[in-house]
Residue, then its C-alpha position, 0 to 999 in steps of 0.5 A: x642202945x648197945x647190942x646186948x653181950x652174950x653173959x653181961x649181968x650189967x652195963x657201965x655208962x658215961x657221959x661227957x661233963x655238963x650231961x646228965x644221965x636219966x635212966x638206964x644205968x645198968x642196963x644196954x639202953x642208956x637216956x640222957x640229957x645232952x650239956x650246954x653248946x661246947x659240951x662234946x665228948x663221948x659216951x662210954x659203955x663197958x659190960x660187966x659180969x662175975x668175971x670183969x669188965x669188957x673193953x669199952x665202945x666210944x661214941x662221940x657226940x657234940x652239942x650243937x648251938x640253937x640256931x639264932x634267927x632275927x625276922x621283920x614282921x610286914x603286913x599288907x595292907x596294914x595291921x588295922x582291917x575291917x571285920x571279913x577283910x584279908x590281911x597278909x603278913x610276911x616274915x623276912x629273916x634277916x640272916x638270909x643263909x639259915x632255913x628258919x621255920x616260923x610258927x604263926x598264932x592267931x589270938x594266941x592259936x597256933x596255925x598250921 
């Protein structure tokens, strides 16, 4: 979103190649959908009016790469219990410098 500018009757947008703009065209409030990894540029705006085109505002953007995380799963004291006994599972991510998040599911219900 751009400050709007006194007298514009429309705003011009850009995006950078691979993204995809979704709405706003036209107006001070831009939504789009960011490209593939590598796909960095900026997003360009200009104002219009009856008399011309303002200078543009740039704003660069880069898409990030999801992080890759590989984990070993562990049970103690095994994956075979009883009914009512206890089971502790371990996620170990095997590239110790991230900060993984894990989301555990129990018969196919996420748990907090």
């Amino acid at each position: 979103m751009v400050s709007l500018v006194s007298g514009a009757s429309s705003y011009t947008w850009s995006v950078p190649a691979g993204w995809s703009i979704t709405g706003g065209q036209n107006t001070s409030t831009l939504s789009c959908t960011a490209g593939s990894f590598g796909q960095d540029g900026n997003i360009d705006v200009t104002a219009e009016n009856a008399c011309g085109t303002s200078l543009g505002y740039s704003i660069a953007v880069a898409v990030l790469a999801s992080p890759v995380v590989s984990v070993s799963i562990a049970a103690s004291p095994s994956t075979t219990v009883c009914d009512g006994s206890s089971v502790t599972f371990t996620a170990t991510p095997a590239n110790e410098g991230s900060a993984p998040v894990y989301q555990w599911f129990i018969n196919g219900v996420p748990k907090e």
